[in-house]
Every structure is written in structure tokens, then in C-alpha cells.
N, C-alpha and C positions, 0 to 999 in steps of 0.2 A: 312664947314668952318674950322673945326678943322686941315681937310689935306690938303686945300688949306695954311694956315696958318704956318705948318711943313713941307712944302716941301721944300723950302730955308735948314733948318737947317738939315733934313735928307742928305739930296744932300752931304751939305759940310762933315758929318758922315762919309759918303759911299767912299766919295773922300778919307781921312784921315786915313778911316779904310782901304782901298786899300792899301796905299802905308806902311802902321805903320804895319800893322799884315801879314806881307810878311814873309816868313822862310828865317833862316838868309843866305848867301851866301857861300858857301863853301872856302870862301878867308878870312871867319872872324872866321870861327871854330878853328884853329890850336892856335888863339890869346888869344881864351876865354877859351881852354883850360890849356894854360901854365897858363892867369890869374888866373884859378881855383885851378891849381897846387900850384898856389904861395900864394890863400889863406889857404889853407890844410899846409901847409907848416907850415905858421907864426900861425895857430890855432897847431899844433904840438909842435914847439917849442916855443910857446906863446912869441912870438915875435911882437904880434899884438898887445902888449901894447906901443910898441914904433911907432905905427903907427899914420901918422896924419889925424886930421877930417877930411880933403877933399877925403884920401887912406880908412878910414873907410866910408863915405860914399858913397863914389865910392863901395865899396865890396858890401854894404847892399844893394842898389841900383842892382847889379848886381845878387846879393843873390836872390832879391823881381822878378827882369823879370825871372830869370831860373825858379823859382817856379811856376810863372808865368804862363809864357809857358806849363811848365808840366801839371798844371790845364789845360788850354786849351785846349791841345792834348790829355788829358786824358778823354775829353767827347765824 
């Protein structure tokens, strides 16, 4: 009963985990590097205090997948 029950919502899981947990494409690497450059950057020259909520949580966000990632890969 239980896995007749879970098989709808594993299904859609396995769909979403297919397309979301893809490694990224070699046309968005060169983008997320200069991003990363340009946060190292503003934490250097602590220019990140003139930065706005939407550019600080875009960074953190992007801060949380890299680490992300790196957990993942790292098992």
C-alpha cells in the first residue's frame, strides 16, 4: 500500500532530480567564474557594503549551490 501510494510522487522526484542535478554546461562556466571573481573582488575591497539585497542574495544563493555541489561531488 505504502508503494503503491509513493509511486506518483517518487516518479515526479526522479523527473526533477534528472533535469535539476545535471552538471552545469561548459557555456555557463566562464559566467560563474567572472561572477565569483567579482564576489572576491567586492569582499577585498569591502565594496560589498554598497551592494544591494537582490546582488547580496543572488551572491549567497550562488555561495549555498557551489557548496552545494562540492558536498555532492565530494561523496
Amino acid at each position: 500500500m505504502l508503494l503503491t501510494y509513493s509511486k506518483p510522487g517518487l516518479a515526479t522526484f526522479w523527473h526533477y532530480a534528472k533535469v535539476k542535478l545535471i552538471p552545469p554546461a561548459s557555456a555557463v562556466i566562464p559566467t560563474a567564474i567572472q561572477s565569483l571573481k567579482k564576489v572576491v573582488n567586492n569582499v577585498q575591497t569591502s565594496s560589498f557594503k554598497q551592494l544591494t539585497i537582490k546582488e547580496t542574495l543572488l551572491n549567497s544563493l550562488m555561495a549555498i549551490e557551489v557548496c552545494g555541489c562540492g558536498f555532492t561531488l565530494a561523496r
